[in-house]
C-alpha beads as a LAMMPS data file, in Angstrom:
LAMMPS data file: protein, C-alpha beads

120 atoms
119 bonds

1 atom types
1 bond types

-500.0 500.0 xlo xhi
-500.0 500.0 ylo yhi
-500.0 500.0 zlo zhi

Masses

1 110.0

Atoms # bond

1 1 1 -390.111 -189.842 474.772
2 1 1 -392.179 -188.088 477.481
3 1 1 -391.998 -183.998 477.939
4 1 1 -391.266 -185.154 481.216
5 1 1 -387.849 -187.068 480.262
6 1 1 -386.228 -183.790 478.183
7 1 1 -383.776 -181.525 479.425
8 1 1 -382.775 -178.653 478.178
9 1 1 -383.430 -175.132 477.051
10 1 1 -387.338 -175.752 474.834
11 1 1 -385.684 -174.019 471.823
12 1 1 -383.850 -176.583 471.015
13 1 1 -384.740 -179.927 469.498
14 1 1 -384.020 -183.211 471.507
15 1 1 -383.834 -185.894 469.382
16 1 1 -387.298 -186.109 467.596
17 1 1 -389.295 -184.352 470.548
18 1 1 -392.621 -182.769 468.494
19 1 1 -393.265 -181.057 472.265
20 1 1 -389.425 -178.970 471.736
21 1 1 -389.939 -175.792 469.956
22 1 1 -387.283 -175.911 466.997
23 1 1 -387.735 -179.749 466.607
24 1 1 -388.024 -180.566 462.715
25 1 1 -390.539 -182.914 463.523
26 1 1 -392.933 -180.653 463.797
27 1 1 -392.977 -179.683 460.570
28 1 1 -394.258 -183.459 459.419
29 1 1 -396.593 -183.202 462.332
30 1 1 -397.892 -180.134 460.720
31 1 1 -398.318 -181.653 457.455
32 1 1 -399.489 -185.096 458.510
33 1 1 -402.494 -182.988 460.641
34 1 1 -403.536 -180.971 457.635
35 1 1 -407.088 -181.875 456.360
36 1 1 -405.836 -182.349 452.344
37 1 1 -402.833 -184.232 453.295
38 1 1 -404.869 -186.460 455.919
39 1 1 -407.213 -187.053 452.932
40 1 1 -405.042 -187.164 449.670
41 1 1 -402.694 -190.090 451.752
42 1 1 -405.807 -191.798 451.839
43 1 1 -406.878 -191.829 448.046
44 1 1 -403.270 -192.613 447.448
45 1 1 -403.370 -195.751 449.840
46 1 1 -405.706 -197.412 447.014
47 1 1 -403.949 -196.650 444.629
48 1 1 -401.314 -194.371 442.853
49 1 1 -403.361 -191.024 440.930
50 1 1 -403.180 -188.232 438.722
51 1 1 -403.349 -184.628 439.871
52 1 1 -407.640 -184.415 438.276
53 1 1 -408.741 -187.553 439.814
54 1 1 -407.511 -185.972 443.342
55 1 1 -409.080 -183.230 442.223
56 1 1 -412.468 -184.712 441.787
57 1 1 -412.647 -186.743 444.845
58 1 1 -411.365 -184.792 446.785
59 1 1 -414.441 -182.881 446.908
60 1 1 -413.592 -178.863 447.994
61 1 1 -410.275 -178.987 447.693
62 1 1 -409.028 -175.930 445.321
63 1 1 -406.220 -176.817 442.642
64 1 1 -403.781 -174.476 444.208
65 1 1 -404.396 -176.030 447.628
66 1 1 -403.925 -179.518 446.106
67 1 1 -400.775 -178.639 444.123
68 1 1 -399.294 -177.176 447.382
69 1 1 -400.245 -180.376 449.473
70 1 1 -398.889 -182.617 447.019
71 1 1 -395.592 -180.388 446.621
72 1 1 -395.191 -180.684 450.582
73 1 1 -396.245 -184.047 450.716
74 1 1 -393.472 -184.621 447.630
75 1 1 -391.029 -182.779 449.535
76 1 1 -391.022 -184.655 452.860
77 1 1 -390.428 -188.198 450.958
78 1 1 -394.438 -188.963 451.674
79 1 1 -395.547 -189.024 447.731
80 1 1 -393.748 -189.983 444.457
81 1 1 -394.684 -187.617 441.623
82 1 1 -393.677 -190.031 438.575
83 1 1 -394.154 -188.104 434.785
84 1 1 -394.508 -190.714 431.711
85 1 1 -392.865 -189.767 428.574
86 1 1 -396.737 -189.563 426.379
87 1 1 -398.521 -187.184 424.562
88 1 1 -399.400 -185.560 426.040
89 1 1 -397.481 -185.869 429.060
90 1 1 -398.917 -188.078 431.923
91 1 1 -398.132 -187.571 436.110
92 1 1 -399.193 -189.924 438.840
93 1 1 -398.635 -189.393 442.485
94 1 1 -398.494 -192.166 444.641
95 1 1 -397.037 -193.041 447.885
96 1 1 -393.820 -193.889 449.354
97 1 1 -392.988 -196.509 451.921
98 1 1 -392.887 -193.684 454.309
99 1 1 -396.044 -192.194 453.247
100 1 1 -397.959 -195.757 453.297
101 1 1 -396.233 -196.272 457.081
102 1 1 -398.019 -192.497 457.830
103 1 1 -401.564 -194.380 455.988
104 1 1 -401.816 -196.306 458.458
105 1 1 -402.257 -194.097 461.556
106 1 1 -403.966 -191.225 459.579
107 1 1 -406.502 -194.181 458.368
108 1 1 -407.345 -194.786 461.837
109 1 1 -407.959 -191.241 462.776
110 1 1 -410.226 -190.711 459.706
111 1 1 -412.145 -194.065 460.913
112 1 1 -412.668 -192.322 464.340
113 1 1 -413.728 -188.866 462.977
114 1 1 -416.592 -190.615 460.652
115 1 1 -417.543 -192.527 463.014
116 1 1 -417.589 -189.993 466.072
117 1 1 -418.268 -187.036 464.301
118 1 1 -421.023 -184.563 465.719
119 1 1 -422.012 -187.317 468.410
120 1 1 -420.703 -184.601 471.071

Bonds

1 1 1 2
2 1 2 3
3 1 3 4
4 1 4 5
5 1 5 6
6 1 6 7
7 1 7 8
8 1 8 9
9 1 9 10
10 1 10 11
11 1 11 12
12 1 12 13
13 1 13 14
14 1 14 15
15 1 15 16
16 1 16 17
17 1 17 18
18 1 18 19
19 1 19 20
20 1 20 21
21 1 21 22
22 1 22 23
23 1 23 24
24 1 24 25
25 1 25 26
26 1 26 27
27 1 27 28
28 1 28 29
29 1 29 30
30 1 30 31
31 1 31 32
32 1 32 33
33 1 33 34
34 1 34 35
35 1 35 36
36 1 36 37
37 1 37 38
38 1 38 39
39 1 39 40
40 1 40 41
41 1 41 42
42 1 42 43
43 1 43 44
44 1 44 45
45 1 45 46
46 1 46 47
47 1 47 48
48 1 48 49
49 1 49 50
50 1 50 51
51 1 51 52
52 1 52 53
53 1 53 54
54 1 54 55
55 1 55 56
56 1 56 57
57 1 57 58
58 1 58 59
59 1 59 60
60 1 60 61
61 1 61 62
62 1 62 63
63 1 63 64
64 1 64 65
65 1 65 66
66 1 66 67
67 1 67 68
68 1 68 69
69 1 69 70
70 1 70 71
71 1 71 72
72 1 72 73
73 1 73 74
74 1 74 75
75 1 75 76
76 1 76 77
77 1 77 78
78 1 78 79
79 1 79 80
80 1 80 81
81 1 81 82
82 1 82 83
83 1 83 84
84 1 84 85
85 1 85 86
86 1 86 87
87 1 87 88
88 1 88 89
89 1 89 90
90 1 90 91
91 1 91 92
92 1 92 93
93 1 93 94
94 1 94 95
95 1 95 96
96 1 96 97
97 1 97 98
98 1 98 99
99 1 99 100
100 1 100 101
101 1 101 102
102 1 102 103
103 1 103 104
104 1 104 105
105 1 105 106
106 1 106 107
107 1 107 108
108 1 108 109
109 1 109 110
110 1 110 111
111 1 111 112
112 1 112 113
113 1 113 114
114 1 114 115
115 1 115 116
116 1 116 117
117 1 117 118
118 1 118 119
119 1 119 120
């Protein structure tokens, strides 16, 4: 849907219009466009992780600012948080079908940034 094509006072939210003020949409957009989330989708495209591994490649990323990505990420249906019943106990995160469908264009954007990245 174009800007163009809504009517309608911009406070509300027409069906899934990111441009509309209140639209809940926006709040995956602002997710999906954060750095760690960007990133931490793409580990998790590989392959499913625990919370150090993240950790470690995702290199700067603090532990609170990881645990709050993945709790976001968790919370929108983007990540799986699975705990195994060991001693002691282990946690994997790993994607959804909705998270690997967001991969895909977030994969693409990464691409362009390494590729174009202080060539302006």
């Amino acid at each position: 849907m174009t800007r163009a094509s809504v009517s309608g006072p911009s406070d509300q939210c027409v069906r899934n219009d990111v441009y509309a003020a209140m639209c809940p949409c926006r709040d995956m957009l602002d997710l999906l466009a954060n750095k760690w989330s960007a990133l931490a989708i793409g580990i998790l495209e590989e392959t499913p992780h625990r919370f150090g591994e993240l950790r470690r490649l995702l290199e700067g990323v603090s532990p609170k600012a990881l645990s709050q990505t993945l709790k976001r990420l968790e919370s929108q249906n983007l990540v799986t948080r699975t705990v195994y019943a060991e001693v002691p106990a282990r946690v994997e995160y790993s994607l959804t079908d909705l998270g690997r469908s967001a991969a895909v264009p977030l994969r693409s954007l990464r691409e362009w940034v390494e590729a174009n990245a202080g060539t302006g």
